[in-house]
N, C-alpha and C positions, 0 to 999 in steps of 0.2 A: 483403524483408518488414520493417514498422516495427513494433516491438512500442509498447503505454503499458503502463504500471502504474497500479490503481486498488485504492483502499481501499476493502474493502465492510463492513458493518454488518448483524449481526443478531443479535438480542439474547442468545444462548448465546453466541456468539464475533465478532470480527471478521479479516479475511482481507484479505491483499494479493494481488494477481494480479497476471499478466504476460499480456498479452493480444495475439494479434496484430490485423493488419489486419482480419480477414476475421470480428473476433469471436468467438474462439479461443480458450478459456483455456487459457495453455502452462505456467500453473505455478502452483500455488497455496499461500502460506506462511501459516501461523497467526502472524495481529500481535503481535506483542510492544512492548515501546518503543523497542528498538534497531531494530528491521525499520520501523517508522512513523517514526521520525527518519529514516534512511537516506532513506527514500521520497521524506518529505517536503521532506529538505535537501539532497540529493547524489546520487539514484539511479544516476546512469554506466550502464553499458552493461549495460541488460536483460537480453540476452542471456546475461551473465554468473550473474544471480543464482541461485543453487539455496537447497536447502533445505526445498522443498515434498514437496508427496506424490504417488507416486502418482494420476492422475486416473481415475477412470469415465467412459463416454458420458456418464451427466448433468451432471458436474460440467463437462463442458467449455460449458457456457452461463454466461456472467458473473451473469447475473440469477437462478441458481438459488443464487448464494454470500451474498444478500440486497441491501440498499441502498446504493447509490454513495454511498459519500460526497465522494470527490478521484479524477479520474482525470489523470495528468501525460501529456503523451509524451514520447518519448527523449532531447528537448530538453531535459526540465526544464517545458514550458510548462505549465499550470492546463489543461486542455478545460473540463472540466465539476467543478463544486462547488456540493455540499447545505450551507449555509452553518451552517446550525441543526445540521446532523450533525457537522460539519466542528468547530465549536467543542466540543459535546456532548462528541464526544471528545478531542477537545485537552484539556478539563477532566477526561475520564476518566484519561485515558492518563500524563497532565505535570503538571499543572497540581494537583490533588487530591494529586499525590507533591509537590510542590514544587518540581519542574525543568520548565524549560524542554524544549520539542522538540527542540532543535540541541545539547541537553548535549551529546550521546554523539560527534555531528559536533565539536566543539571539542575533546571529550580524545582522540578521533581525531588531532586537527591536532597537538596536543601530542606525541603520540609520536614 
């Protein structure tokens, strides 16, 4: 089974998921800026991440957690990108603090 990860969007909060093949939410974490760096810069073996909650029958549908903004797969590779969404939050998340998305990836590296 191939899990991606995508970032979703909506305007109370935003959310990462672990999704499998078959369109499956297998896990869902409240973003922070360490969890959207990871995402974005390093994610490694999906299967690994925890940290989410709990799901309900509804919440296992990716489109009831709000707007895609980046979905990866386990590659690393881009599928699908809201580019407007995509920056919106880079400026929310990084950008408006004054770091970069990859800080937390770099003082990672450093340890």
């Amino acid at each position: 089974m191939s899990l991606i990860i995508e970032w979703r969007f909506r305007p109370d909060s935003d959310t990462v998921l672990i999704v499998d093949d078959e369109k499956v939410v297998r896990l869902a974490i409240p973003a922070d800026a360490m969890v959207l760096s990871k995402m974005l810069t390093d994610p490694g073996d999906l299967s690994l991440w925890e940290g989410g909650k709990l799901l309900e029958a509804i919440d296992r549908n990716p489109a009831s957690w709000g707007e895609l903004v980046i979905s990866r797969s386990e590659e690393g590779q881009i599928l699908t990108m809201d580019p407007e969404l995509f920056w919106n939050g880079i400026y929310e998340w990084f950008r408006s603090r004054g770091i970069d998305y990859d800080l937390y990836l770099k003082l990672a590296r450093k340890m």
